[in-house]
GUTI-218470 format. One record per residue (C-alpha): residue number from 1; x, y, z; residue in three letters. Coordinates in pm, 1 decimal, padded with zeros to 6 digits. Each point is the difference from the previous one (the first is absolute). Layout:
// GUTI-218470
[NUM [X Y Z] ala],
...
This chain:
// GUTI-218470
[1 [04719.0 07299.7 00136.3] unk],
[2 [00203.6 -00101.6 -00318.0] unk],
[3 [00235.6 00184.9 -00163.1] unk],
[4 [00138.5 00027.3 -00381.8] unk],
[5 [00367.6 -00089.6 -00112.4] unk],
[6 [00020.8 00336.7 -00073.6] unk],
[7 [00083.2 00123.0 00347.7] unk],
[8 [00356.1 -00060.6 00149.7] unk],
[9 [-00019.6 -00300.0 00206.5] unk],
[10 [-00001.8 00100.4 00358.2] unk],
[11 [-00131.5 00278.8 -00049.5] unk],
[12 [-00319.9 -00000.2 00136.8] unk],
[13 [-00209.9 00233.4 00220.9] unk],
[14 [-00167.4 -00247.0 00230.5] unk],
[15 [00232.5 -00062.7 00255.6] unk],
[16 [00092.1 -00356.1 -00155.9] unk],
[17 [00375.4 00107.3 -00089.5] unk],
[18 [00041.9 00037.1 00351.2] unk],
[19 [00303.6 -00215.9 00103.6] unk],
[20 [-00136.7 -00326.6 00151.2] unk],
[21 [00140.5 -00363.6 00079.3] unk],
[22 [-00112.5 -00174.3 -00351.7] unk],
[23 [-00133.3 00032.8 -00363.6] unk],
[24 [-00185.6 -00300.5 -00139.8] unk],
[25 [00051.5 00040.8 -00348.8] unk],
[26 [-00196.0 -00193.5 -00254.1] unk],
[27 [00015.3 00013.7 -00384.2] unk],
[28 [-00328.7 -00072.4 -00130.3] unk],
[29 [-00122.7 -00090.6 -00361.1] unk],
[30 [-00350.4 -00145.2 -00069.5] unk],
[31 [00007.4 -00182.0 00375.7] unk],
[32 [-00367.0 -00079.5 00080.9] unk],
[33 [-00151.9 -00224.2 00161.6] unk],
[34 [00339.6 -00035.3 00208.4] unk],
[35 [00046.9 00339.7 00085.3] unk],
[36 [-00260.4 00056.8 00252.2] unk],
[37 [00136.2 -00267.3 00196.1] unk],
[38 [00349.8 00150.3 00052.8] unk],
[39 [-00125.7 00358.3 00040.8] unk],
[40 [-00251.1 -00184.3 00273.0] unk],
[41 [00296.1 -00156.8 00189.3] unk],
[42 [00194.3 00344.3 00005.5] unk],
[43 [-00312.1 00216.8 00127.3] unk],
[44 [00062.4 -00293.7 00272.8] unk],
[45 [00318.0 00041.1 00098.8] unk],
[46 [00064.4 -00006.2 00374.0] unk],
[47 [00246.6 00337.4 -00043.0] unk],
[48 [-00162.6 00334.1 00018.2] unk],
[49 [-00122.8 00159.3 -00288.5] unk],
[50 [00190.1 00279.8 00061.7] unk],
[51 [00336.1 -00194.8 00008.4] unk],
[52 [-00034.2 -00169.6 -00379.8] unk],
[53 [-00100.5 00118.3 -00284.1] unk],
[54 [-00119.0 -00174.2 -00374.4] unk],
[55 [00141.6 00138.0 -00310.9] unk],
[56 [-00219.8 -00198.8 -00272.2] unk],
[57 [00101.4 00087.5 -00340.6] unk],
[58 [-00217.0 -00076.9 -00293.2] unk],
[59 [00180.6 -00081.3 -00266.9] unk],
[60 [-00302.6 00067.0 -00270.9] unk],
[61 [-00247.3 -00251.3 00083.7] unk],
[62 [-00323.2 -00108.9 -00206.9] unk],
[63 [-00156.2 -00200.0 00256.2] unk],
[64 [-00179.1 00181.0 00293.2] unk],
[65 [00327.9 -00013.5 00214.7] unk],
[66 [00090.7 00344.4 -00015.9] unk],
[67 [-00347.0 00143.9 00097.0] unk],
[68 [00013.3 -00299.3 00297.8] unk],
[69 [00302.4 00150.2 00079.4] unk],
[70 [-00182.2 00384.1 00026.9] unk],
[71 [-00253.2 -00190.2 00257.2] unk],
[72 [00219.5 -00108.0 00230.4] unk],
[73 [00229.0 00342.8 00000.2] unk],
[74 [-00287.0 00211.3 00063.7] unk],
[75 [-00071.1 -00190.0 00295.1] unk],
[76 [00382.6 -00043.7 00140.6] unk],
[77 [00194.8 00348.2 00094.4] unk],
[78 [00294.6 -00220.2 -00093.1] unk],
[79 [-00079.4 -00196.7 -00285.2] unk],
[80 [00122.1 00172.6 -00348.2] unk],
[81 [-00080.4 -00028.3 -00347.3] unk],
[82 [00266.6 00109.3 -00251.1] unk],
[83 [-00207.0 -00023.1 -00380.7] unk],
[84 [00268.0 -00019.2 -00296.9] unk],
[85 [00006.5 -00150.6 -00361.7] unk],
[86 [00058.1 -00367.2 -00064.4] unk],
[87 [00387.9 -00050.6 00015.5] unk],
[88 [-00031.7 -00366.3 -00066.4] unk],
[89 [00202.6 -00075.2 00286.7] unk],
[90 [00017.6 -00054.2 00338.2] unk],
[91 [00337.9 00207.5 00043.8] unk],
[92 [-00125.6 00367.8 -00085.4] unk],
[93 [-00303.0 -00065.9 00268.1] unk],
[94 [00268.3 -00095.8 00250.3] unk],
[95 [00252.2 00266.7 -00022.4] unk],
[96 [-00353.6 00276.5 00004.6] unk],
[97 [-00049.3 -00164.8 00294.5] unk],
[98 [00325.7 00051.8 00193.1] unk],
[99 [00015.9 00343.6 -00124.0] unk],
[100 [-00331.7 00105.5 00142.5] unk],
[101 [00107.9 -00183.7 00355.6] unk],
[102 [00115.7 00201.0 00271.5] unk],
[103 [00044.7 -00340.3 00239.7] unk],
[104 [00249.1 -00101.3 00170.7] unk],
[105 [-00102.6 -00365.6 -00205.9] unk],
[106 [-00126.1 -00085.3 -00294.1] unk],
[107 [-00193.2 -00367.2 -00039.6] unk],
[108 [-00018.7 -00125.4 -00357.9] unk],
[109 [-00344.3 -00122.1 -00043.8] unk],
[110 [-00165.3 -00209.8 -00268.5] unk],
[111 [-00367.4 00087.2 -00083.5] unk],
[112 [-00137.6 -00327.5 00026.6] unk],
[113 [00156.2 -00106.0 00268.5] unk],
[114 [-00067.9 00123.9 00439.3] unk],
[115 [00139.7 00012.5 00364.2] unk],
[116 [-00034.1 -00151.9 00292.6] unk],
[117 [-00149.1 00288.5 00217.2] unk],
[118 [00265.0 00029.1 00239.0] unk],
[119 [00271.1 00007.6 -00300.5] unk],
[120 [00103.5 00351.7 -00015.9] unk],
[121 [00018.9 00005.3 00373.9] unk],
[122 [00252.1 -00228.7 00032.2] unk],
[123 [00187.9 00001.1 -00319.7] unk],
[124 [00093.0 00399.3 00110.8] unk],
[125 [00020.2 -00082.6 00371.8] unk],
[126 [00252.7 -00260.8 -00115.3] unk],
[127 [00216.0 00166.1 -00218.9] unk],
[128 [00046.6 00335.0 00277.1] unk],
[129 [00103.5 -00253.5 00290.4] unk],
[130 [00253.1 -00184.1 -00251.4] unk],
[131 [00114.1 00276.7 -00177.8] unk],
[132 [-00113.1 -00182.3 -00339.9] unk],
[133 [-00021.8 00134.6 -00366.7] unk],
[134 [-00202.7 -00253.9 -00133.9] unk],
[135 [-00214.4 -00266.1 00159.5] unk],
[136 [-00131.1 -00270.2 -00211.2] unk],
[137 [-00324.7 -00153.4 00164.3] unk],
[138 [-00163.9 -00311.5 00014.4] unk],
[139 [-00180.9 -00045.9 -00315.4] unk],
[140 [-00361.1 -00272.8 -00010.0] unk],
[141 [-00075.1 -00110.7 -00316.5] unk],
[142 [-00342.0 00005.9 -00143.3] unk],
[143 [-00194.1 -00139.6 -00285.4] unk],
[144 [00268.0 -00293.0 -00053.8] unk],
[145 [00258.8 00281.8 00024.5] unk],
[146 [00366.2 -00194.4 00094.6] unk],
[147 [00229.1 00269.0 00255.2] unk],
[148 [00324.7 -00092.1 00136.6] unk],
[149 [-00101.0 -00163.4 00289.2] unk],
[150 [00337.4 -00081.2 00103.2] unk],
[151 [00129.6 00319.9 00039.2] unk],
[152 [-00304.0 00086.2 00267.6] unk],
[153 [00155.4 -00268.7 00231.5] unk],
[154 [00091.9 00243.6 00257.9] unk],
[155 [00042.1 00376.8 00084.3] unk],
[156 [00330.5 00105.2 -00095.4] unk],
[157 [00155.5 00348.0 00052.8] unk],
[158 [00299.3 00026.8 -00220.0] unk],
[159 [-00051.6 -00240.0 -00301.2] unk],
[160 [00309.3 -00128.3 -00185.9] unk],
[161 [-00011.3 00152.8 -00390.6] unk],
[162 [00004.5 -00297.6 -00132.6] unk],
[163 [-00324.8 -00140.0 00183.8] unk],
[164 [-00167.5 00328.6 -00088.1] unk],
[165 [00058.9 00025.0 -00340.4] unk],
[166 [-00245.5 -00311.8 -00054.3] unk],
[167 [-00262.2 00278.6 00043.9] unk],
[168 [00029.5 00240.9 -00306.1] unk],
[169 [-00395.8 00088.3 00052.3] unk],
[170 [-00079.1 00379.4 00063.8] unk],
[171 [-00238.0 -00082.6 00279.3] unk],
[172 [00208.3 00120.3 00323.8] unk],
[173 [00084.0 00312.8 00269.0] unk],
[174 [00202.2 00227.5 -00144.9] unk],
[175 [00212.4 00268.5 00194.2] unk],
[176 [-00098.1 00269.9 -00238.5] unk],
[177 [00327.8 00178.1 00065.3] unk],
[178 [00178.3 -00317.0 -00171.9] unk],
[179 [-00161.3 00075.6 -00326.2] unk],
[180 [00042.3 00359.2 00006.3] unk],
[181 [00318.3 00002.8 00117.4] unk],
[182 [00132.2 -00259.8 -00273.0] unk],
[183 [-00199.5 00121.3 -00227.9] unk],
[184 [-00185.3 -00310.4 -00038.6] unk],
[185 [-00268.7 -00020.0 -00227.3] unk],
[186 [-00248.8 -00227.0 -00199.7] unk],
[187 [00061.3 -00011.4 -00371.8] unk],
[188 [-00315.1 00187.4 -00197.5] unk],
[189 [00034.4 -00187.7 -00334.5] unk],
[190 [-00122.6 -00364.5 -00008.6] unk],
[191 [00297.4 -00141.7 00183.3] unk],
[192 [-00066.5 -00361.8 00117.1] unk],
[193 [00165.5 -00065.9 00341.7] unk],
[194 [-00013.0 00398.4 00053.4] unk],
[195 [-00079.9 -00133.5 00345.0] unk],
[196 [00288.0 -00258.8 00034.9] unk],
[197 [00204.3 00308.8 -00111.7] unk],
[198 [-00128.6 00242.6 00304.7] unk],
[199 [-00000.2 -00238.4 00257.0] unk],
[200 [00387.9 -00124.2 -00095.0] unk],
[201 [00074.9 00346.6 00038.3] unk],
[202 [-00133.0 00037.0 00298.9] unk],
[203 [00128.7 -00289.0 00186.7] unk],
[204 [00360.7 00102.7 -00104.0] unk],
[205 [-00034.3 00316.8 00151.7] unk],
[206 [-00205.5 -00097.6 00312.4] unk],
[207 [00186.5 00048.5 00314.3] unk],
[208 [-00229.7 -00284.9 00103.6] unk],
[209 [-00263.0 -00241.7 -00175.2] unk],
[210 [-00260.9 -00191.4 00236.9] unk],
[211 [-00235.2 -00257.9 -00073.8] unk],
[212 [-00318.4 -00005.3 00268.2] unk],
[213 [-00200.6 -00342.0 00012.7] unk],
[214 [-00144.8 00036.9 00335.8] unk],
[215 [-00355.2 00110.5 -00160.6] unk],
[216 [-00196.6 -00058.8 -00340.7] unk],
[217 [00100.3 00366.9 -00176.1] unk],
[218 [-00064.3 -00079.4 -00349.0] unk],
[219 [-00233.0 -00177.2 -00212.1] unk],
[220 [00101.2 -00057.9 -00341.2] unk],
[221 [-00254.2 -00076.4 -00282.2] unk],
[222 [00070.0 -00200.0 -00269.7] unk],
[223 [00022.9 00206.8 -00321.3] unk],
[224 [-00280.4 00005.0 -00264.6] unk],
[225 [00178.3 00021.2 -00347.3] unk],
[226 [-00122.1 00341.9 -00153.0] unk],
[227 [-00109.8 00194.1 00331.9] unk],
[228 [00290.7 00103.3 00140.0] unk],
[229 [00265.3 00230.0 -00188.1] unk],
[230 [00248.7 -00219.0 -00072.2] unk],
[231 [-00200.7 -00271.3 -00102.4] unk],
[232 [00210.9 -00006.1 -00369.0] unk],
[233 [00196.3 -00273.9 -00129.8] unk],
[234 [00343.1 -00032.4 00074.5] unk],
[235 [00239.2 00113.7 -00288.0] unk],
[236 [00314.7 -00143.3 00068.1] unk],
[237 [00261.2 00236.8 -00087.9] unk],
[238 [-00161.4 00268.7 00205.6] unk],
[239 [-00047.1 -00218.7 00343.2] unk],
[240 [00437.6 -00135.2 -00078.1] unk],
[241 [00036.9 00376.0 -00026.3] unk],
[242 [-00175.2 00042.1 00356.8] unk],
[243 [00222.5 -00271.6 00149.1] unk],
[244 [00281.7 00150.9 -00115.6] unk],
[245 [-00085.9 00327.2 00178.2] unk],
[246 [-00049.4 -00202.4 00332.2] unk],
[247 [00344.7 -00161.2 -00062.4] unk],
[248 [00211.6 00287.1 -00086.3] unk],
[249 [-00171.6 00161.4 00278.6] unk],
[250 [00092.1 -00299.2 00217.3] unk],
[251 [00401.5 -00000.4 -00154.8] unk],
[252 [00027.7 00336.1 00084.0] unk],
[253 [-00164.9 00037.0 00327.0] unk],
[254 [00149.8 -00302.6 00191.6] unk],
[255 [00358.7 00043.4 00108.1] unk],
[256 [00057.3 -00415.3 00007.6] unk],
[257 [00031.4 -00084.6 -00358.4] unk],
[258 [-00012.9 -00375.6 00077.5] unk],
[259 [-00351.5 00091.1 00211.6] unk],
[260 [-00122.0 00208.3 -00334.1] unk],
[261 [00094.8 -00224.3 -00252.9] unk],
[262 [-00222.5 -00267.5 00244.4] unk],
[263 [-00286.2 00204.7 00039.1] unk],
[264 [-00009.7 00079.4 -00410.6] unk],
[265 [00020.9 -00383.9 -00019.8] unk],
[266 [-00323.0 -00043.4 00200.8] unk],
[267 [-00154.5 00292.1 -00196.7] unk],
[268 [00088.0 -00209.6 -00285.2] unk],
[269 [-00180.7 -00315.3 00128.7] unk],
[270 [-00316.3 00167.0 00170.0] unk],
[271 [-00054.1 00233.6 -00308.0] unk],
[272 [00168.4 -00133.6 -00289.7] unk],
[273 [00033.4 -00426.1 00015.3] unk],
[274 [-00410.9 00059.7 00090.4] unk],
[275 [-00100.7 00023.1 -00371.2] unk],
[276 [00134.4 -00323.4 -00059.0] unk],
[277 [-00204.9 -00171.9 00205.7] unk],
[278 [-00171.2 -00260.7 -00224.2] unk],
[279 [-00353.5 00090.4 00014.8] unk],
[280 [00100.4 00356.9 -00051.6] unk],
[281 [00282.5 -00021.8 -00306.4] unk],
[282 [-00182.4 -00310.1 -00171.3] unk],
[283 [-00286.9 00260.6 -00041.2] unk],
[284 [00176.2 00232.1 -00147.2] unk],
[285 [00009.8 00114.8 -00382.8] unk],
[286 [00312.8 -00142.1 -00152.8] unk],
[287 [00079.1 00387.0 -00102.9] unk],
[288 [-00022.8 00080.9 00373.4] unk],
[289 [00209.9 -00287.8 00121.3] unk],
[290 [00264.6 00110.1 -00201.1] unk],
[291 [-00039.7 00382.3 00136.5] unk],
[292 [00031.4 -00083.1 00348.6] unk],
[293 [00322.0 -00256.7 -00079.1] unk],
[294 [00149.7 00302.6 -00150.3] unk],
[295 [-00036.9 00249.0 00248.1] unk],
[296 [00043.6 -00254.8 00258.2] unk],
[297 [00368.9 -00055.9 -00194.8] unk],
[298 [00102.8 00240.8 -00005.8] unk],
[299 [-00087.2 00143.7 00410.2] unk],
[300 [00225.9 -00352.6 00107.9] unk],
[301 [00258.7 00179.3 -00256.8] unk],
[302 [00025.6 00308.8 00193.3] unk],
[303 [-00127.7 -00143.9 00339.6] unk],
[304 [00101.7 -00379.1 00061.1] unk],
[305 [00364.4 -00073.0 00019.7] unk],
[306 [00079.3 -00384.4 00004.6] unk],
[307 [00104.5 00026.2 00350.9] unk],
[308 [-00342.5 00092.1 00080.7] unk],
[309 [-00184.2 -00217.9 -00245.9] unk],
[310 [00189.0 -00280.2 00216.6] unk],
[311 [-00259.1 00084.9 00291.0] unk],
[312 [-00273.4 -00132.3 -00227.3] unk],
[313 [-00174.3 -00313.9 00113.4] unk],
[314 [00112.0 -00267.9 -00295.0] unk],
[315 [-00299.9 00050.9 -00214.6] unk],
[316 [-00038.2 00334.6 00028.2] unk],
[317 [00388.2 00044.8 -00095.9] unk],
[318 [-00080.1 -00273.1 -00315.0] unk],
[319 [-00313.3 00242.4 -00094.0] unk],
[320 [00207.2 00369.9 00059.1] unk],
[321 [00291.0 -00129.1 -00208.2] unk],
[322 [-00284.7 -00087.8 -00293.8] unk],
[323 [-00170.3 00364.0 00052.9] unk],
[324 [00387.2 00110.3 -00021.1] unk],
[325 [00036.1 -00175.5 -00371.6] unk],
[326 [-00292.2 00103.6 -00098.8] unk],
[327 [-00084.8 -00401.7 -00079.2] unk],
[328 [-00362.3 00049.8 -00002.0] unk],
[329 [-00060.1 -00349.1 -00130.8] unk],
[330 [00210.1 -00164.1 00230.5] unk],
[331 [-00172.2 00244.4 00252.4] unk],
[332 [-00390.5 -00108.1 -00080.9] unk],
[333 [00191.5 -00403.9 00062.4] unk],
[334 [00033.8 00061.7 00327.9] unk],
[335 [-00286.5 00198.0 00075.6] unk],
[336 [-00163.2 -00282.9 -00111.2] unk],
[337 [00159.8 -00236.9 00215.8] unk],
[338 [-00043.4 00195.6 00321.3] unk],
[339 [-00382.0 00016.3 -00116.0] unk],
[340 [00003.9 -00418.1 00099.1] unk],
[341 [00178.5 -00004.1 00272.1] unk],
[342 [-00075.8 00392.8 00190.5] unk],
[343 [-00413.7 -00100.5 -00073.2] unk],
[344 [-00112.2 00000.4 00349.2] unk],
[345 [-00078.2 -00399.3 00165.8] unk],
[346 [-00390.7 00039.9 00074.0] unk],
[347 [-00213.1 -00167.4 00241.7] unk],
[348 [-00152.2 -00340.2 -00121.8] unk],
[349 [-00120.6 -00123.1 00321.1] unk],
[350 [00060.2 00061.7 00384.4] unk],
[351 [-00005.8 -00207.0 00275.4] unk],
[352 [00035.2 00023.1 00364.4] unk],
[353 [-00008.6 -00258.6 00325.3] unk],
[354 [00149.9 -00032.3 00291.6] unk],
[355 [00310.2 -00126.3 -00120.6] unk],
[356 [00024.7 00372.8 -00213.7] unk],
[357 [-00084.5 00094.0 -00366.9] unk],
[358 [00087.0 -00116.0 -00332.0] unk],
[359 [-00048.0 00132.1 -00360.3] unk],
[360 [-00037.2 -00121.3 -00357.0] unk],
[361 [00134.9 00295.7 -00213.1] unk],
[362 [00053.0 00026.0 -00382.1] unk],
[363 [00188.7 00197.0 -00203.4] unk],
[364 [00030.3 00118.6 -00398.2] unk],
[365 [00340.3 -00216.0 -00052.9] unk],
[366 [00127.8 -00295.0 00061.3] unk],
[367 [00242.8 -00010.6 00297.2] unk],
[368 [00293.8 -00157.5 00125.7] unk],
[369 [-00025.6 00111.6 00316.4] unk],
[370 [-00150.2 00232.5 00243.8] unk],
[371 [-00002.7 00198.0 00350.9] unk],
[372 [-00280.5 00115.3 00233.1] unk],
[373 [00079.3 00248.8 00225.5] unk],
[374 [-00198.4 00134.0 00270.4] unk],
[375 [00049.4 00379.4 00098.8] unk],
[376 [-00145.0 00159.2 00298.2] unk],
[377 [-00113.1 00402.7 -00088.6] unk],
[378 [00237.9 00101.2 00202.5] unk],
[379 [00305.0 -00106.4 -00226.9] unk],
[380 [00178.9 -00134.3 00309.2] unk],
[381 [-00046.7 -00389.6 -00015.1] unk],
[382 [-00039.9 -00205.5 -00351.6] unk],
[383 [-00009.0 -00398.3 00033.2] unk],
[384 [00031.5 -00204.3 -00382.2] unk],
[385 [-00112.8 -00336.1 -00063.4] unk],
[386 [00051.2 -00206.5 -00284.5] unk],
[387 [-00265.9 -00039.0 -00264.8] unk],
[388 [-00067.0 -00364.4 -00165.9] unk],
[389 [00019.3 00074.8 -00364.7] unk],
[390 [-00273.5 -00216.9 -00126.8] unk],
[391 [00020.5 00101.4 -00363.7] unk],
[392 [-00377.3 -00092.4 -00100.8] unk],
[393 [-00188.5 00270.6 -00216.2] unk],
[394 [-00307.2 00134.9 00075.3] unk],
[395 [-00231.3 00081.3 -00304.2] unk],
[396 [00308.8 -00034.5 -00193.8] unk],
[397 [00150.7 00311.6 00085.3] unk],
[398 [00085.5 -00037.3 00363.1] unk],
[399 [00230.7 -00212.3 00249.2] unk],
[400 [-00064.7 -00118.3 00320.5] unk],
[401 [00161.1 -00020.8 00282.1] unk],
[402 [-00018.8 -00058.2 00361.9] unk],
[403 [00136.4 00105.6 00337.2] unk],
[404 [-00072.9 -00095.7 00390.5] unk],
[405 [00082.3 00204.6 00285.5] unk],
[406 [-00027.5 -00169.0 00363.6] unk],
[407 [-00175.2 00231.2 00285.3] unk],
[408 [00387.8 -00019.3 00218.4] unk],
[409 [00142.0 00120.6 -00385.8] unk],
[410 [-00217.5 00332.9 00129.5] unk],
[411 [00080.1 00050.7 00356.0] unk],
[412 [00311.2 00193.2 -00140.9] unk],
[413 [-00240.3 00307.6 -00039.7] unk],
[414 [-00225.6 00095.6 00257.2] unk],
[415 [-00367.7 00119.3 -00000.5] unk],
[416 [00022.7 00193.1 -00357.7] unk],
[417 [-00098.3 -00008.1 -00324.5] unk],
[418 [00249.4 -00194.1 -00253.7] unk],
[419 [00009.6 00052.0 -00379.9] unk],
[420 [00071.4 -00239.6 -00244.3] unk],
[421 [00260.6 00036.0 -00242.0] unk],
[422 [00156.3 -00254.6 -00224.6] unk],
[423 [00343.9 -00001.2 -00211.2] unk],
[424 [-00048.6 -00164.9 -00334.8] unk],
[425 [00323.7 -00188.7 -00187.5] unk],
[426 [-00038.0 -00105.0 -00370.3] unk],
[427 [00084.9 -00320.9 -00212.4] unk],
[428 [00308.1 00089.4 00000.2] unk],
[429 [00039.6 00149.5 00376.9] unk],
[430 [-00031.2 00346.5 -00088.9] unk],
[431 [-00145.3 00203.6 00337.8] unk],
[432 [-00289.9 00210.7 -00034.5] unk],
[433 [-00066.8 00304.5 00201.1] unk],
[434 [-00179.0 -00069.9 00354.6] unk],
[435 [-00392.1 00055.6 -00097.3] unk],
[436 [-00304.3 -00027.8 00245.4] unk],
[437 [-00164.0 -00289.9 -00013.1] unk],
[438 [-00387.7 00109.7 -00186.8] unk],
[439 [-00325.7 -00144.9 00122.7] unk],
[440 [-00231.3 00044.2 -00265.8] unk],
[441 [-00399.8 00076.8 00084.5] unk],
[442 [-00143.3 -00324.4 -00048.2] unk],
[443 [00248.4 -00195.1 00181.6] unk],
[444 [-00210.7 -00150.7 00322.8] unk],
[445 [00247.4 00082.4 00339.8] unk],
[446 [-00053.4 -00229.9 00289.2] unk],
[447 [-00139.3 00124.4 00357.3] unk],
[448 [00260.5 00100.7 00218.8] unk],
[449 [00130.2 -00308.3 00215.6] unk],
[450 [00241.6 00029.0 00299.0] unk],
[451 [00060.7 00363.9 -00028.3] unk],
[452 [00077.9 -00046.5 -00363.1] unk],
[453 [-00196.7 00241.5 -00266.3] unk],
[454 [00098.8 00011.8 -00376.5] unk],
[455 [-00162.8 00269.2 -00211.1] unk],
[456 [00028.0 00195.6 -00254.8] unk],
[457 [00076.3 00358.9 00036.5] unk],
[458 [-00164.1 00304.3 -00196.6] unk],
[459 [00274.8 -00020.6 -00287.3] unk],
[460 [-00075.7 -00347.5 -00000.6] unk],
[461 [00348.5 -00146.0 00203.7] unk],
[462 [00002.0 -00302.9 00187.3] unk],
[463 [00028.5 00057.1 00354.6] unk],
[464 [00005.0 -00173.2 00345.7] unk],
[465 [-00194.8 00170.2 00324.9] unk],
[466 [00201.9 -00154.6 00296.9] unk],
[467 [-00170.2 00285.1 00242.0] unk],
[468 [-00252.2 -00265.6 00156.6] unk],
């Protein structure tokens, strides 16, 4: 049975504000053809229906999603449907949400993406037998989406606040007591990072944060541009203003000024040193440019003493100084320059024998030298081998280069799968970031030989199956 905006959230006559263990709420605008499939994988969720409830809020939608979203409520005692005007923003949808909860949880869902079946079960079941405030599950990504894989390594009950705060993303369990208690809330106004803002809240006032990576909770669709709410460009000065909520929040919140100032630092190069990535900034308007090196300026003003722009890797301390001067010309230099040398090596030709595998690879600039490093998923053994710097172009606008790794070289890891990564240096030795190694789609991969099996993975990353 839907209901309007017009009623108080919660307070409904069905029997669904009864207290129960979790609220899956979901902001939805103009969702379909997704949408079926998440409301699909809650009907089959392993936890009784009378222990979870949905809290769908429409947020004005013009496709068929809201009536979709009537279909499955009249049919599911504990499915609701909460109808209100466009807000433009996934934040007022959100906060409707928590309000019209009566859980002792809250999930943050995305409309487009679904659960594992047994999700709920265990996220809840987790979180009572640890005592946890918020668990972060193990995300899958889908359509090409790219999750933090590394940080669903392991189960791990109490997670250090500077691992968790790689994951600013709403989509977690929530002790709704946290939020109401702190008075934590989603901004309503078109806020970008709104989420980043919630979820940094909530991990500084968590008695405990867990991540769970025994099971596949999550699945995470890539976004379409212009189907989800915040599918707007990025204006600068707004998303520098959202940082600097996170950091103040962080400054103020963490008694260990030296661990604060760090974990604004990181901030800095997860959410601000991102936009001047080359494919990214070269893109950009000149008039833009210059708007994000301005706000940018003036957040390592208030934000990044020296001290802690000293923690900088080299280049990334050459680049902040740059954003600091405001030397956008001097900036767009050596975006240029880490466009050569941060291009990712791709797959020419692969070969494998008993005696192990080799590779031609080229790259967009000349080098003067060059690593290739094997890591196993795991993130707990990495073996590099030198790279023969051939300097020969391809079509003119490539570089090849070649590299041979002997079958003992692998019987460091054991029966795994090993990506390839490669660390590019310049003309004049400048080091490039560690890239995977690409394997485009009409490169021709050899049959596995000796337990050895190169291929290319979904995103298209060179890889080695050593599981035979």
């Amino acid at each position: 049975m839907p209901f309007s905006a017009a009623q108080k959230p919660g307070d409904f006559d069905n029997g669904a504000s009864s207290p129960r263990s979790v609220s899956v709420i979901i902001p939805v605008y103009n969702a379909m053809p997704y949408l079926t499939e998440l409301l699909n994988s809650l009907e089959a969720q392993d936890m009784a229906s009378t222990d979870f409830d949905v809290i769908a809020v429409d947020d004005g939608s013009n496709d068929f999603s809201g009536e979709i979203l009537d279909v499955y409520a009249a049919r599911n005692a504990n499915f609701r449907v909460i109808h209100q005007e466009n807000s433009g923003w996934p934040g007022k949808p959100r906060n409707v949400g928590i309000e019209a909860s009566r859980s002792e949880f809250v999930f943050f869902c995305d409309a487009d993406d679904h659960l594992g079946p047994e999700a709920l079960r265990r996220m809840v079941d987790f979180a009572r037998a640890h005592s946890s405030d918020v668990v972060v599950p193990k995300m899958i990504g889908v359509g090409g989406r790219r999750v933090q894989a590394s940080l669903f390594t392991k189960t791990v009950e109490d997670v250090p606040l500077r691992t968790i705060l790689r994951s600013l993303s709403p989509q977690k369990l929530v002790r709704r007591s946290l939020l109401l208690e702190n008075n934590i809330r989603f901004h309503e106004e078109k806020v970008r990072l709104e989420d980043g803002i919630v979820m940094s809240a909530c991990y500084l006032k968590a008695r405990k944060t867990s991540i769970l990576a025994d099971y596949d909770y999550y699945f995470i669709r890539t976004r379409t541009v212009g189907t989800n709410i915040s599918s707007a460009p990025i204006e600068p000065a707004g998303y520098v203003r959202s940082i600097t909520e996170i950091s103040k929040n962080l400054l103020d919140g963490v008694q260990d000024r030296a661990l604060a100032d760090l974990l604004v630092l990181d901030l800095f190069r997860r959410k601000g040193l991102r936009f001047y990535e080359p494919a990214r900034f070269l893109a950009m308007a000149p008039r833009v440019q210059k708007q994000w090196v301005v706000s940018h300026a003036a957040f390592i003003d208030r934000f990044l003493p020296v001290e802690s722009r000293q923690k900088l890797d080299d280049a990334d301390r050459e680049l902040t100084a740059l954003i600091h001067q405001q030397d956008l010309d001097a900036i767009l230099t050596t975006v240029k320059k880490r466009e050569s040398v941060n291009g990712p090596m791709e797959t020419v030709e692969a070969r494998v024998s008993g005696d192990g595998v080799s590779f031609q690879l080229s790259s967009l600039a000349p080098l003067s030298s060059a690593d290739l490093v094997l890591k196993n998923r795991t993130g707990t053994k990495q073996v590099t081998f030198d790279v023969e710097v051939n300097g020969s172009a391809v079509d003119s606008d490539r570089h090849l280069h070649t590299v041979s790794i002997r079958s003992d070289d692998l019987k460091a890891f054991g029966k795994e799968i090993i990506d390839v990564w490669t660390i590019a240096r310049d003309a004049t030795g400048q080091e490039g970031a560690p890239a995977r190694t690409t394997c485009p789609a009409g490169v021709a991969l050899p049959p596995p030989v000796s337990g050895i099996r190169v291929y290319a993975t979904v995103h298209g990353s060179l890889s080695l199956d050593l599981r035979k």
